[in-house]
N, C-alpha and C positions, 0 to 999 in steps of 0.2 A: 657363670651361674647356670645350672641346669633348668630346663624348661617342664614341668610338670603337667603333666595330662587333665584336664580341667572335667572330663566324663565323672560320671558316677560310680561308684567300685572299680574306678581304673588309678590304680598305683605306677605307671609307669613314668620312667623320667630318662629325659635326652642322654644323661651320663650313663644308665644301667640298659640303656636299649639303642639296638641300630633301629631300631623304626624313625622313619622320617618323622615332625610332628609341623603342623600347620597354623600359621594364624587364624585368628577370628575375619574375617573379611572384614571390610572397612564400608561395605557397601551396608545402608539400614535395613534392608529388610530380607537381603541374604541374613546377614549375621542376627537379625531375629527371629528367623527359621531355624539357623544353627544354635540358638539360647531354647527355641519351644525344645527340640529334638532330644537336647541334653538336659532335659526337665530339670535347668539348676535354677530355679527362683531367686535366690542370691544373685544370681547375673541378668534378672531383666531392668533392673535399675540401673545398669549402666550402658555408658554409650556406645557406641561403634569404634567409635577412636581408642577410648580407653578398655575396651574388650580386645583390639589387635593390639595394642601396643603389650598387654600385661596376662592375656589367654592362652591356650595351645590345647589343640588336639592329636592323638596321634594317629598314623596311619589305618591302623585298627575298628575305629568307627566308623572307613567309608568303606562302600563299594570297589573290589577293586578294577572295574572299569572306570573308576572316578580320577585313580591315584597314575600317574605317568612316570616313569624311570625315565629323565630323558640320556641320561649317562650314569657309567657308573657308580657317580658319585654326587647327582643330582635328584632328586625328585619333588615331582611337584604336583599339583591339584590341576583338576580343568577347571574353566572358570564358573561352571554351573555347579562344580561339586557341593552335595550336603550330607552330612554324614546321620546316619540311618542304622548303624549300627550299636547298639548298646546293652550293657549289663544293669537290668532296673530290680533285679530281684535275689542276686546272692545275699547280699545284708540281709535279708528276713531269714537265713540258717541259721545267722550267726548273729542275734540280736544283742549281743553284750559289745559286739567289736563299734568304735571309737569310728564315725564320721561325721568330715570336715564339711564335704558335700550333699548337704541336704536333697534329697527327690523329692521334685512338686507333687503331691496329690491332684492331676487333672480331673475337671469336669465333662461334662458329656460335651458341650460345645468347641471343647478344647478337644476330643478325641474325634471328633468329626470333622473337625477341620485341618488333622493332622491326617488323616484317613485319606483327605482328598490329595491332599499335597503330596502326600506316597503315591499314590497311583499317577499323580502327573510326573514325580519322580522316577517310577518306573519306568512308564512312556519314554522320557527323558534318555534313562540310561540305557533302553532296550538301542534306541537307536544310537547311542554315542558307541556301542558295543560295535555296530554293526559298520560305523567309520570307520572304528579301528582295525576291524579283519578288512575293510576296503585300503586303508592305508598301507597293513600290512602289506595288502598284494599290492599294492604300487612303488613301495619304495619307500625312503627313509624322510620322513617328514622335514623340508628344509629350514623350518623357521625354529624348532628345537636350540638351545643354547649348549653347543660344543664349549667343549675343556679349549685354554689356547693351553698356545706349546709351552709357556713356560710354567704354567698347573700341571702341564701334564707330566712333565720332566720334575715336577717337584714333586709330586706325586710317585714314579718309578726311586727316586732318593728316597723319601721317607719310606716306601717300601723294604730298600736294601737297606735303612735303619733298622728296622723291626724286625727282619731277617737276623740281623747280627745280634741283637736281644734275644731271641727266641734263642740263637743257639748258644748265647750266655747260659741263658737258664739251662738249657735241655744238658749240657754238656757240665752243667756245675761250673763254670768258670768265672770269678771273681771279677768286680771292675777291676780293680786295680791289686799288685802285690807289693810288700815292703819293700821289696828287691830293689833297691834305684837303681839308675841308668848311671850311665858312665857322667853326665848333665848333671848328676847331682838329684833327677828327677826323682820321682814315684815310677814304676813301669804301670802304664794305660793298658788294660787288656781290652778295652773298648775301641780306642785307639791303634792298636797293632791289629787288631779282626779288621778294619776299617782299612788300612794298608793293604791286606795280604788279599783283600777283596777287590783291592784298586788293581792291585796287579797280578791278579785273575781276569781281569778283563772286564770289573762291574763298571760300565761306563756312566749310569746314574751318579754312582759316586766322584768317577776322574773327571765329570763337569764341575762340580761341585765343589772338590776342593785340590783340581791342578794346578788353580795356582797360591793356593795356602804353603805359608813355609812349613818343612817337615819336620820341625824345631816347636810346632804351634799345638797348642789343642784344636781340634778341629769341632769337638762340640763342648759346653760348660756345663758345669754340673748340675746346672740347672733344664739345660737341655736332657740331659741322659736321666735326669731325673724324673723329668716330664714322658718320655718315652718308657719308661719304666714302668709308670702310671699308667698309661694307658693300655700296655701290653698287658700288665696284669690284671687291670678291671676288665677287661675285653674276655680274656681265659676266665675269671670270675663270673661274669654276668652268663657266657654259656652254660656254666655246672649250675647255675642259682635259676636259669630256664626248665631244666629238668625238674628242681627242688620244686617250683612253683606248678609245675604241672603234677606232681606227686602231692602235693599236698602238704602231708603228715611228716613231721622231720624229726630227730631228736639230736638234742644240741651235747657233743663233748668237750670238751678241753684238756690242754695236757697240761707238761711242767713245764714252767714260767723260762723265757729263754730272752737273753738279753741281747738289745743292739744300741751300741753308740750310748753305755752307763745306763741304760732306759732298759724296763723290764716290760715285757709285753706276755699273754696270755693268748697260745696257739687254739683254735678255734676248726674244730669239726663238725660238720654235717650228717647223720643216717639217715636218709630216706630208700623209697623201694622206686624206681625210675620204671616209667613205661613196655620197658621187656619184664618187670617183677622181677629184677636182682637186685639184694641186697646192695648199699653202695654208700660208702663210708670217704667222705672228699675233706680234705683240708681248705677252708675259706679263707681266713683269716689271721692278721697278728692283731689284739685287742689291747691297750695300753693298761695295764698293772696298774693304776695310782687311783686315790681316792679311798673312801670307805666304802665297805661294802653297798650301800643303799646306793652308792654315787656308779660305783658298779656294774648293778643292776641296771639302774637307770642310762648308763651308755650301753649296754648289751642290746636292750630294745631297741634302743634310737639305732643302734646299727642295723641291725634286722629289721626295724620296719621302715625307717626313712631312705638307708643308702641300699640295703640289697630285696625291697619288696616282701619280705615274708611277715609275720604275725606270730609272737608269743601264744597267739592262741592257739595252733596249730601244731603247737610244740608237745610231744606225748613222752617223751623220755629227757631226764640230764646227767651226764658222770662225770666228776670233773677228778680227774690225776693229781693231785696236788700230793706236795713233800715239802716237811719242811715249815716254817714262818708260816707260807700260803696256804697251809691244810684247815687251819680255822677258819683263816676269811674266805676258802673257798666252800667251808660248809654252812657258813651264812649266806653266802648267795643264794646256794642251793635252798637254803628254808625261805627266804626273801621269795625266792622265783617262784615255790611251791604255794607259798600262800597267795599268791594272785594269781597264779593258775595252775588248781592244784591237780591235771590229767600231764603236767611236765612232772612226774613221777621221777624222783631222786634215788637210782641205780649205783652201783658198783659198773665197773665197763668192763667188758669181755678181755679190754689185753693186759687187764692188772689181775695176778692170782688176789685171791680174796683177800687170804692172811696177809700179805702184805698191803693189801688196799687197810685192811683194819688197824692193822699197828703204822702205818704212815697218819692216821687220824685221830691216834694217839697222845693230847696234846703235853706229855710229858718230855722231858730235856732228856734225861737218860735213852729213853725208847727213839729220841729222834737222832740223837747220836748215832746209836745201833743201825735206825736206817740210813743215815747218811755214809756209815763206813759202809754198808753191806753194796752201797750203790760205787763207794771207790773202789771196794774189792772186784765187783764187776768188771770195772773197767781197768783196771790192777791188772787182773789173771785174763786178760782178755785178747795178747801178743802172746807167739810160741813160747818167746824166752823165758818168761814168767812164771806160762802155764806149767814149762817142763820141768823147772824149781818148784812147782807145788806138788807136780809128780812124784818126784823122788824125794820131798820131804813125808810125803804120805810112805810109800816104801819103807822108809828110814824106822819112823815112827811104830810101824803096825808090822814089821818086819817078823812077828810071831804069830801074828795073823792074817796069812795070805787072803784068803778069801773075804777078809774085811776089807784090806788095800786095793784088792780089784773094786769092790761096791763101789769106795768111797771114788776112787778113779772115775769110775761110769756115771754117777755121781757130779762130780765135780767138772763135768763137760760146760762151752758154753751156755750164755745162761742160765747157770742154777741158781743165780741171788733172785732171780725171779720166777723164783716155782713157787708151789704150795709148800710143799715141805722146805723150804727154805731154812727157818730155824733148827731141823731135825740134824741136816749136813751140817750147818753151821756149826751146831755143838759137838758132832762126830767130829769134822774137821779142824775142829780148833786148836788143840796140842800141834799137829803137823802143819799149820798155818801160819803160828807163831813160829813156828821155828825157819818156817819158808822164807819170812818176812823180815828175819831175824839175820839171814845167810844173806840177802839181796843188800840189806843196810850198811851191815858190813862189807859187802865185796870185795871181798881178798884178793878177786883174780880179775877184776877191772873190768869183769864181763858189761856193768850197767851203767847207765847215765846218772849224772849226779839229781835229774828231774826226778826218775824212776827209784831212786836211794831216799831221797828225801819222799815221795809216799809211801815206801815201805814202811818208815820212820813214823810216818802218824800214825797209818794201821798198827800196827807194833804199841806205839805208846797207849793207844783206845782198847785195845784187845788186852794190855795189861793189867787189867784193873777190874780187883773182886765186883764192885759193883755194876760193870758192864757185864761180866762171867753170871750174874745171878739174874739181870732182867732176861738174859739169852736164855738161858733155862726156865723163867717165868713164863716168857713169851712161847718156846718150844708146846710147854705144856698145857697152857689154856688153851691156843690157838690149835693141839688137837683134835679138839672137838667142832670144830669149823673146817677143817680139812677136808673129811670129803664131802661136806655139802658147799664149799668151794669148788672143787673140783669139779661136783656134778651138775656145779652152775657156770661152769666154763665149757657142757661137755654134748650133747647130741640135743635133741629138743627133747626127747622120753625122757632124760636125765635130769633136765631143765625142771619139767613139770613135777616131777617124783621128789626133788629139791625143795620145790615150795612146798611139797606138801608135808616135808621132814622138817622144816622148823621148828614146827611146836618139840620135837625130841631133841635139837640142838638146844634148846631155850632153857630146856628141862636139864639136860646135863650140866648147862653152867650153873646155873640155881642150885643144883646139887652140889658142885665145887663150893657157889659159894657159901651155901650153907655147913659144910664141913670146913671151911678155909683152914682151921688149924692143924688138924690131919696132914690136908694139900702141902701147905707148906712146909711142912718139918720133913717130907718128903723131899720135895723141891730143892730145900736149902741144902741138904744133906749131897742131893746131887751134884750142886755149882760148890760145895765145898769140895768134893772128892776131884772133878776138874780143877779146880785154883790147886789144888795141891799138884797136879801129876803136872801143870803148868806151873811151880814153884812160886806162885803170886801169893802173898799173902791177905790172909781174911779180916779184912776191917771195914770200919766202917766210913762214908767217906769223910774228908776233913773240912771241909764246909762245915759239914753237921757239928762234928766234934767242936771247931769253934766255938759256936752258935750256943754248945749247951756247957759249954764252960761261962760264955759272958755270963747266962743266964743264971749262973752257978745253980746247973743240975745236975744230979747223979747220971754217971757214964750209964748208957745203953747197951745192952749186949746187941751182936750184930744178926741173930737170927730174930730180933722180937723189931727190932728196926725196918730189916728188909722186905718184912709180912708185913709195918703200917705204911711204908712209902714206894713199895715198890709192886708186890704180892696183892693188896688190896687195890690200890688204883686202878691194877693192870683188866684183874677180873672184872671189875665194876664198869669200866670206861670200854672191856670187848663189849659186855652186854648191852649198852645204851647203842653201842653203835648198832651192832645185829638188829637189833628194835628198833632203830633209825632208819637202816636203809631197807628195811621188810616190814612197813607199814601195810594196814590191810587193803590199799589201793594197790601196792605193789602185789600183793600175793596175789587180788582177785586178778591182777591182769596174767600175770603168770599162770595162775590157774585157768585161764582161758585157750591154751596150748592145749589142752588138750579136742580142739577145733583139730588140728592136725591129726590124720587118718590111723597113724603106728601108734598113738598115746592113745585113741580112742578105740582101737584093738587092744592095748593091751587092760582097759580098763572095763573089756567085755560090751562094749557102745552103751555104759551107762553112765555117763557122764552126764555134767548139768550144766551147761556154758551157761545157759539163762538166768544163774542164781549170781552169775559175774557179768552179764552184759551191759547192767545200767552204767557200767563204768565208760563204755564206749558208745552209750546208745547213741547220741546226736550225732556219731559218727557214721554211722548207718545210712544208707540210700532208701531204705524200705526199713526203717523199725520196728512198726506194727505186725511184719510178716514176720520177724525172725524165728519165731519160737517155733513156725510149721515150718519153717525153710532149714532150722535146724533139726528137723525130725525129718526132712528127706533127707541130709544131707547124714543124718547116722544110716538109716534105712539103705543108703546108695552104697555106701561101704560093708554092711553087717551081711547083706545077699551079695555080693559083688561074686564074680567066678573063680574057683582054686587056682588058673592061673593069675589073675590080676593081686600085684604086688601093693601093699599100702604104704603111700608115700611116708617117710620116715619126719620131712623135714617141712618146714615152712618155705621153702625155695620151691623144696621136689610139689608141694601142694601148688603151691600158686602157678606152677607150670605146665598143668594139668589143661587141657585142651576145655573140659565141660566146668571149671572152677567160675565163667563167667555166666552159668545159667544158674549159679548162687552168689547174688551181687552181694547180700551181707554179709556171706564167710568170706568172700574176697576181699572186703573191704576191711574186714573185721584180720583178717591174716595181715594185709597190708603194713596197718597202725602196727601191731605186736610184732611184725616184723622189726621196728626201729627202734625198740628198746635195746638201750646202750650193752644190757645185760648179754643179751642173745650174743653171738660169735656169728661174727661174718661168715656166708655161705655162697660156695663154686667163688672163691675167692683165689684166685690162680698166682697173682702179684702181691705182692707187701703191701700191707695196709699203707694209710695214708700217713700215720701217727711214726711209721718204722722208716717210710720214705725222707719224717721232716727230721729223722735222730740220723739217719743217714747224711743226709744234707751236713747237718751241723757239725757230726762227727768227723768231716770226708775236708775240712783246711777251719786254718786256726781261729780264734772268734772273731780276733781284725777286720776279715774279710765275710764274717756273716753281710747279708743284703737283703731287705722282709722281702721284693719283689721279686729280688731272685730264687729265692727260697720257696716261693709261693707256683714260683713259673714251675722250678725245678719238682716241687711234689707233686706239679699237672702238669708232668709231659704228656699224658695221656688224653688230655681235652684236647677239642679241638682249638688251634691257632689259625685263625682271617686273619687275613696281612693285608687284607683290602678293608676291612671292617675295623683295621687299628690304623691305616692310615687316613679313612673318614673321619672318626671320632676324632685321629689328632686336628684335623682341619678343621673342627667345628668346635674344640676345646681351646685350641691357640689359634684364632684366626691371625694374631700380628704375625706368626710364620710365613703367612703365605706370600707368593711371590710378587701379589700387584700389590700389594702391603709395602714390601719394601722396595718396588720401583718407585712407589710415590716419595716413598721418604728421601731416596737417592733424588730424586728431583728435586722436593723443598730443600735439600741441603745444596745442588748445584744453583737455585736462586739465591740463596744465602750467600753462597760465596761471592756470584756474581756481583 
């Protein structure tokens, strides 16, 4: 059981923090000093007894001449300590947020009688201060409680545990592979590290297990399990120390990745960290089950009970979903927004738009479409593959050189996930089929029967008039998004210039769809002229035809069919989305870029952030000032010297040496910084999202591991090997070594 900090606005707990935490003292009128101090009213009704047995504070609210290290893996209180430190006035920022811990309203003879007892407290600690620098100069205090030798040696072992973890993760290497042993085994990759460490010379480990047979497990799986645990909450609670010191975070998710039949929901963080760099970390695997509402409601419980944060604090959400998940992830997202509605519901920077819009599509054709474009990816994504779709393009366009170069350049990695995605798609399609068409067949034995059989489905999907006509549907609407995609993926001036073009994206679809019949007889005309040059014939599908013979209805021709089930849905369901995720909360936040120095040049310094700040006000250190602090802050730039350059970026601004003598626009950049929207910036490494596809992608699902997976996307955090072998000693005390001398002795009476 974790120990919780019993202070006022203190959220921390023994699992999510190395800080020491301290009983209530047992003594009456210590531990009634320590109930005045921590003004909890709810706690002067009980005892002394029952205040240590079921209290805790953490190290935090003393002085730290109070608190003793007496080793490194002990700390403890002097026995005068009383804690004098506290947070009695955040909760008045934030008057909506949810406390357990009530603050007494003291009276005047309640603050004068705490007045005195600080000042003798002081007294107190000036001179315990002054033992200590005397102790220091004498030497190492003998009455101090040392580690014995066999803590301590158990301690150097679980060291060289966590060691072999860490390089689990860091190196991507699997507990275990299918591969068995000559035994008949499974091969232990935990195991054989554990060996090869023995004889290296780790002598922690050759106490420990010289004389285990080498025929034996040396730990259970519930040991590697528990180590696993605590390795990765340890690398977790450091990146979630940052988040809490940043404040303002916005929460992402990706596609649903499955372990052990169980589907789980990958879990990202944005916030702006103490240097003011953008910083996008992976937390999380979040369990997939339930309804939406059930959801939501673990999402919170996780963020504010196990890793300390607040939905309140949340300014941005993008959730990736494909597939089944795309509805229920766009319930969350309305769920989340109606109870707080400044977690504004984005597109995210690493999905191009058009495809974020037709992945939320919730029609069976259009997810089809997405689901092959995502196997084609990983299809053409080996040389062998790639170099068959070369020279079927060649083959194909072989009268049009300069078209077969495009489509080459074109069809590089990655192009299922561009903007123009549908445009190559339908240029490529003829040379596709025929790609796919050569591999299936394999006359010369070049392919594996794995890689024959998905050619096979691409092939039979891409066969089919009614897949050939939503691709052309799709190509065509989704041009009108295209480059305000683009220029919401693209510099910050592009950003701001984006929001301000909606209203003409909005307008041209309303104009499609006010013409639809026009559109379409266009449209259809073209997925007819492709099904022909791909020799597919034009019908309409058999479902339907079924369905309207039971009903004995007259046949449908296939051009007035594919404009009521295909052509209309498509237009109507882009628009609701566009108008979904560019609510006027989203645009005024967007429109507030233009804060940033190059957007505010290029707008001649007449912009009006003030006409959008009530979106952020409470977010503000100084609200009342902003509207003069934003008229120096145009004023500082608009006279600035011909040589001084105007930051272009939200990075390049906040980097700015004098950005701290305007604490609203810093605070106010901060927050817009972490909208999912925005594109990571001086971002040198692979995102955190490209890191967990790497991971996955890099051995087969068997061996996926959420801990290892978690280590493996933070190699980059920092790893305590002293700060994981604490928390295990205080998470598993039965481990420890005088634990199990006792029990070796009631078992030697037993027998005796």
């Amino acid at each position: 059981m974790p120990n919780f900090c019993a202070a006022p606005n203190c959220t921390r707990k023994s699992t999510q923090s190395d800080l020491a935490f301290f009983r209530f003292p047992r003594d009456p009128e210590r531990c009634r000093i320590w109930v005045e101090n921590c003004r909890r009213a709810d706690l002067e009704a009980k005892t002394a007894d029952q205040l240590n047995k079921h209290y805790r504070l953490c190290a935090k609210h003393f002085d730290p001449a109070m608190v003793c290290k007496t080793s490194p893996y002990r700390t403890v209180l002097k026995d005068t300590a009383i804690p004098t430190i506290f947070d009695l006035t955040s909760h008045l920022r934030n008057p909506h947020t949810r406390h357990r811990k009530r603050i007494k309203e003291l009276t005047e003879e309640d603050i004068r009688r705490i007045k005195e007892r600080r000042l003798a407290s002081s007294i107190e600690q000036l001179a315990s201060k002054k033992d200590i620098a005397a102790e220091d100069g004498a030497g190492t205090n003998e009455d101090e409680p040392q580690l014995s030798t066999e803590e301590k040696e158990f301690r150097e072992y679980l060291r060289s545990l966590f060691e072999v973890v860490v390089m689990l993760g860091k190196q991507s290497i699997p507990l275990a592979v299918d591969k068995a042993s000559a035994a008949g085994r499974v091969s232990n990759n935990f195991q054989a590290l554990l060996d090869y460490r023995m004889n290296a010379g780790d002598e922690a480990l050759r106490k420990r297990f010289e004389g285990t047979a080498v025929n034996t497990e040396y730990l259970s799986a519930t040991q590697q399990s528990q180590l696993l645990d605590v390795c990765e909450n340890t690398v977790r609670e450091e990146m979630l120390m940052e988040v809490r010191e940043s404040r303002f975070f916005s929460l992402v998710t990706g596609d649903l990745v499955e372990f052990s039949h169980e589907r789980y929901l990958p879990l990202f963080l944005r916030f702006v960290n103490q240097q003011n760099v953008l910083r996008e970390e992976f937390l999380d695997f979040l369990a997939f089950d339930g309804d939406e509402a059930f959801l939501v409601e673990k999402l919170e419980s996780q963020l504010t009970d196990r890793w300390g944060l607040s939905m309140e604090d949340c300014r941005g959400q993008a959730h990736k979903a494909t597939g089944t998940s795309t509805i229920k992830m766009k319930a969350v997202a309305v769920l989340l927004m109606e109870k707080y509605p400044l977690a504004v519901h984005m597109p995210c920077s690493h999905m191009a738009l058009n495809i974020h819009l037709a992945n939320n599509l919730p029609f069976p054709n259009v997810q089809i479409i997405m689901e092959t474009l995502r196997r084609i990816g990983t299809f053409f994504s080996v040389p062998f593959t790639q170099d068959e779709l070369q020279k079927a393009i060649s083959t194909h366009y072989q009268k049009n050189e300069e078209k077969a170069v495009a489509l080459k350049q074109a069809c590089v990695s990655g192009w299922t996930e561009q903007h123009s995605v549908f445009d190559v798609l339908l240029d490529t399609l003829p040379p596709l089929l025929l790609c796919v068409d050569t591999i299936r067949k394999n006359d010369e034995g070049k392919f594996s029967s794995t890689t024959t059989a998905d050619a096979y489905l691409i092939s039979e999907t891409l066969a089919d008039f009614e897949i050939i006509v939503t691709i052309v549907i799709l190509k065509n609407v989704l041009t009108f998004t295209r480059a305000f995609g683009r220029n919401l993926q693209g510099e910050t001036l592009d950003v701001f210039f984006a929001a301000n073009s909606l209203t003409a994206v909005l307008h041209s679809l309303n104009e499609v769809n006010d013409n639809i019949d026009v559109y379409h007889e266009f449209w259809f005309e073209e997925a007819v002229s492709i099904a022909n040059v791909m020799e597919i014939p034009v019908t309409v599908p058999r479902l339907f035809l079924r369905k309207q013979r039971a009903a004995d209805v007259g046949e449908i021709q296939a051009e007035a069919y594919f404009k009521e089930y295909v052509t209309v849905p498509v237009i109507h369901g882009i628009m609701q989305e566009v108008e979904d995720m560019f609510s006027d909360t989203n645009l005024k936040a967007l429109k507030c870029l233009s804060l940033v120095p190059a957007v505010m040049g290029q707008m001649k310094f007449n912009t009006t952030e003030e006409n959008y700040a009530d979106v952020y006000r409470n977010d503000l250190p100084n609200p009342d000032t902003l509207p003069a602090e934003l008229h120096c802050w145009r004023i500082k730039w608009k006279h600035r010297g011909k040589e001084v350059r105007l930051p272009t970026t939200i990075h390049e601004t906040l980097q700015l040496p004098d950005v701290k003598f305007f604490p609203n626009v810093n605070s106010f950049l901060k927050v817009l910084s972490t909208l999912p929207v925005l594109k990571l910036e001086d971002n040198k490494s692979n995102t955190a999202s490209q890191r967990l596809q790497t991971y996955l992608s890099s051995k087969p699902q068997k061996q996926w591991n959420k801990s290892l997976a978690m280590l493996n996307i933070n190699t980059h955090v920092k790893h305590d090997l002293d700060v994981m072998v604490d928390k295990y000693c205080r998470l598993y005390p039965e481990d420890d070594p005088e634990a199990e001398s006792e029990e070796v002795a009631e078992e030697d009476v037993e027998m005796k």
